[in-house]
N, C-alpha and C positions, 0 to 999 in steps of 0.2 A: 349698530350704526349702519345704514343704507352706503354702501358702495357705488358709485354708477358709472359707466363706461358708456359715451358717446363713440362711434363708430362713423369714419367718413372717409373713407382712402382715396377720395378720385380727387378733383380738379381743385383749383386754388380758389375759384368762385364757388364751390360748392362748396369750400370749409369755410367759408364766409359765413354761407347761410344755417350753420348750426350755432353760429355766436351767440342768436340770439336765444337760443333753446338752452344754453350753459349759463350765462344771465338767469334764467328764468328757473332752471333746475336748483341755482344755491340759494335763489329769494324763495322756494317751497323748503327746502331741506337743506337749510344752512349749517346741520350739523353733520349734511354728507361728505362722504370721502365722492370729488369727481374729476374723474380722471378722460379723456379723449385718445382715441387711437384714427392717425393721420398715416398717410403715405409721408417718407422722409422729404420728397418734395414739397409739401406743402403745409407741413410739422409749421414753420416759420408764421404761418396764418396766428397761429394761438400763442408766441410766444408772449408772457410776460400778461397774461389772460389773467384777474387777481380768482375768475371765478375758479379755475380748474387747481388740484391738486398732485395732477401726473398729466402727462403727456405721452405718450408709447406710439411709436414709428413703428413702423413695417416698411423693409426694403423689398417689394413685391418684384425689382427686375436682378437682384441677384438670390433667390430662393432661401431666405428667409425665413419659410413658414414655421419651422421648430423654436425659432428662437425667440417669436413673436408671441407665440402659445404661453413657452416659459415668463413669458415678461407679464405676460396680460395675466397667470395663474400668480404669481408672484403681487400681486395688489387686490387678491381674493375681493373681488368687484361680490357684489349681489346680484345686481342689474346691469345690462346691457341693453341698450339699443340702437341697432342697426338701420341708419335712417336711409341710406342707397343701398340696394338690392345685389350685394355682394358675396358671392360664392364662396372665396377663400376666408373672407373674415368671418362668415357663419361658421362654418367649422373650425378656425382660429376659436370663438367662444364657445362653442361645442367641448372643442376637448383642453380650453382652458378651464371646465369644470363652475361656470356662471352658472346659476340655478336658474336663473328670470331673464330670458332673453325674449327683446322684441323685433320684430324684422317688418317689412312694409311688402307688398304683394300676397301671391301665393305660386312662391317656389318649391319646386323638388325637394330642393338642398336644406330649404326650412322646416319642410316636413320629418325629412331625414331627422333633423338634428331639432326636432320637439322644439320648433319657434313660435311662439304665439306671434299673431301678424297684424296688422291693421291695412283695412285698402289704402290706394290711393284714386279710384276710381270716382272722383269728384266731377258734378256737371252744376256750372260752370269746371273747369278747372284750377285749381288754385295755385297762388306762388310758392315757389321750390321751400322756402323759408317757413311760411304754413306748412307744406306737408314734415317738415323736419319737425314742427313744434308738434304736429300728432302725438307724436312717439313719447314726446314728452309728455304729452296731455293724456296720454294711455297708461301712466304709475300718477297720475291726480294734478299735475300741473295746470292752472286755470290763467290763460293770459290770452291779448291779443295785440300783447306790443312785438312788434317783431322786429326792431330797430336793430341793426347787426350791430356790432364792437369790435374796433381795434385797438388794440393800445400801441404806444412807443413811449419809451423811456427817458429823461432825460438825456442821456451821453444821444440818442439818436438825433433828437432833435438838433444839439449842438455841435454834431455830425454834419447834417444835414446847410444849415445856418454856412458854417467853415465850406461846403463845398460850393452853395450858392456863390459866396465871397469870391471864390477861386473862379469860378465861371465867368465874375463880372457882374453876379446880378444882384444891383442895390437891392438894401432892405425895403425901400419902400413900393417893390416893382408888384408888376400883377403878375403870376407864373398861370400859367395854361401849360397841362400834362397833355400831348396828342400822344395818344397811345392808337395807330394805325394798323394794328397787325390782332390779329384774333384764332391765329392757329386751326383755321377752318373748322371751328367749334361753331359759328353762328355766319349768317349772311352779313355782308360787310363794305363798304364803304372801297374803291380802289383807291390807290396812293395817288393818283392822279387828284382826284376828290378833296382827299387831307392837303395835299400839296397847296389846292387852290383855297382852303380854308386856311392854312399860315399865310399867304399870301395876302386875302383879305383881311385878315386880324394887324398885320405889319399895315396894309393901308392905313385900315379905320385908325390907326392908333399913333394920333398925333403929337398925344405927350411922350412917346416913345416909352413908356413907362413897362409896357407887354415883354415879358420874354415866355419864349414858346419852348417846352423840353418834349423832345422825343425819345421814348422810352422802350420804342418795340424790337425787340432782338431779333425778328425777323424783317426787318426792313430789309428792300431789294436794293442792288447797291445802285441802279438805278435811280430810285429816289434820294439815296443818298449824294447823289451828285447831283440832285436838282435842289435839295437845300443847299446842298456846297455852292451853286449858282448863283445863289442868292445874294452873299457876299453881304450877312446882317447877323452882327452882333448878337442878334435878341434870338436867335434861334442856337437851340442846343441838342446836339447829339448825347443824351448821358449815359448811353449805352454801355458804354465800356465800364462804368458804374457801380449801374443796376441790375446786371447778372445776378448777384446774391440777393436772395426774394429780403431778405428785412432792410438792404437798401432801398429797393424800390419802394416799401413801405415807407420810408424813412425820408426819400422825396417825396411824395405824395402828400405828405402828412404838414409837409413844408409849404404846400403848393395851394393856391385858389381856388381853381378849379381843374377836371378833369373830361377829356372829350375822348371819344373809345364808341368801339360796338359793345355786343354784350360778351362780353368777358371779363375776364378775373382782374386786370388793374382797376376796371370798372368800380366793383363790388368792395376792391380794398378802398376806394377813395368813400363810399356809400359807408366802412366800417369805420373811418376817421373821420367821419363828417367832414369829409370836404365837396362840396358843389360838385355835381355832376349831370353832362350833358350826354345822354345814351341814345343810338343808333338803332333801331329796331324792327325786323321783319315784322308780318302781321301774320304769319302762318302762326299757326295755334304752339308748335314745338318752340319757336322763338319768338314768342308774342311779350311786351314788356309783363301781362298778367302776370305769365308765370316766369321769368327771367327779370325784369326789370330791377334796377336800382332803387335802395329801399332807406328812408330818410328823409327827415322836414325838406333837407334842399336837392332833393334828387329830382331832375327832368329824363323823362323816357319821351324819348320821339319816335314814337308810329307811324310807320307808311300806312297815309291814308285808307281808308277803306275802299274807294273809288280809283283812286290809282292802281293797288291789288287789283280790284275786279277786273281792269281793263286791259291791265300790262302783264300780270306774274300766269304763268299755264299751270301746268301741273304741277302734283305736292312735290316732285321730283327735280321740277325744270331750277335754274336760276333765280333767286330774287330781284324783281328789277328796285331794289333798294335804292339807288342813287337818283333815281326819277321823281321817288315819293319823298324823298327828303333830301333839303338840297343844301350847300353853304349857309344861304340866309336863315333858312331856318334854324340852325346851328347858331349863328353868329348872333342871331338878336336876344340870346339867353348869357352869355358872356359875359356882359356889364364891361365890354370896351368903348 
């Protein structure tokens, strides 16, 4: 029986994008044992996942490495494949003793440790979610659905439902997720921006029916006293919440739609099919191509091509992101 170990330790949007590659590994080999190895942060992505059979954490900031070894040799995997270009977890499957390991580049550390590789040097370039499904497509996997998955569980939902109640917000309300904050992972939007985008969503929204949740734990507390300002019902801090990452899944999952740059609550809303309106540079490293939210109902909004040429300098400078894309454009996707 084929063993397989999925390999992704970085960001929470990046475990997103192997969802759809573990989907796709038990419809070829549904009598595999498949198991994923996550950073303990973002473990949470795959919980309750019906494709996977193990889940194995690495605590990469308190040094770990031995115990990770023992954990990942302990589930005698056949196969590995390493879909982000990872130092430590290559030799993590090195001397967990995997026979069939695959890794994506050509590194040092994969040569070191007999990795067979596949490029990623694609022209166009392709979305993060494609190059994850290579790796798969490199032991015989044939697909080009790349629809990511998340699940939640009953008790969440009904989690979720109990905490709306508590907020105030009827069951028959519209919820908009503004997730404002992006951990300077991608070009983004300033809270001034977001700010004036709940502002015009409370206008337009006559039946008053809109409640707005904010979810980003880095809000400045300045913005935080400009929605205090506001002095409206429909707007919610749930921060104090959604610290714990299967909370925030667990609102999201509750929620209509969701407005964000490109980062990870992004991509959790895209794995629970719910609506989403995406914020996006046009430089090629955060182009929606290869970032973009992925789903029948996903919108990616692009700073025009014309705006770029006129306004953004070098690959180094600023993105003038808030030029090429403005509220309205934003708001006429909403269905308020």
């Amino acid at each position: 029986m084929r063993r397989i170990l999925v390999v992704r330790t970085d960001r929470v949007g990046d475990v997103v994008m192997i969802t759809p590659m573990l989907r796709e590994l038990k419809k070829k080999f549904p009598d595999a044992y498949l198991g994923a190895l996550t950073s303990e942060k973002t473990a949470a992505v795959l919980h309750h996942n019906p494709h996977l059979d193990a889940l194995i954490t690495d605590d990469t900031d308190k040094g770990a490495f031995w115990k990770t070894v023992r954990s990942i040799r302990s589930h005698r995997f056949t196969d590995a494949l390493l879909v982000w270009p990872a130092k430590r977890a290559a030799y993590q499957l090195f001397l967990a003793g995997i026979p069939r390991r695959i890794g994506v580049g050509h590194k040092l550390y994969e040569a070191i440790t007999f990795m067979r590789t596949v490029t990623r040097d694609y022209d166009p370039p392709q979305h993060e979610a494609q190059y994850c499904m290579e790796l798969a497509r490199a032991i015989g996997v044939t697909t080009d659905d790349l629809t990511p998955e998340l699940y939640v569980i009953p008790q969440e939902r009904h989690w979720a439902r109990a905490y709306f109640q508590q907020l105030g917000i009827p069951d028959a309300s519209f919820v908009v997720v503004v997730h404002s904050g992006c951990r300077n992972t991608s070009p983004n939007w300033s809270e001034e921006r977001y700010f004036q985008l709940i502002t015009a969503m409370l206008e337009k929204d006559a039946a008053r029916r809109v409640h707005v949740l904010l979810t980003a734990l880095e809000m400045s507390d300045g913005f935080r006293r400009q929605i205090a300002g506001l002095r409206d019902a429909r707007v919610h801090d749930v921060t104090p919440e959604v610290g714990p990452l299967r909370r925030l899944i667990s609102v999201i999952a509750a929620s209509n739609v969701l407005v964000a740059s490109s980062t990870g609550p992004l991509h959790l809303a895209s794995g629970l099919g719910i609506k989403t309106v995406g914020i996006y540079c046009r430089r090629p490293l955060f182009r929606a191509e290869r970032w973009g939210a992925l789903g029948p109902v996903a919108i990616n909004l692009e700073v025009p091509d014309e705006h770029c040429s006129a306004h953004c300098g070098a690959q180094g400078d600023p993105c003038a992101i808030e030029g090429g894309i403005g509220v309205g454009d934003v708001l006429r996707h909403l269905d308020i």
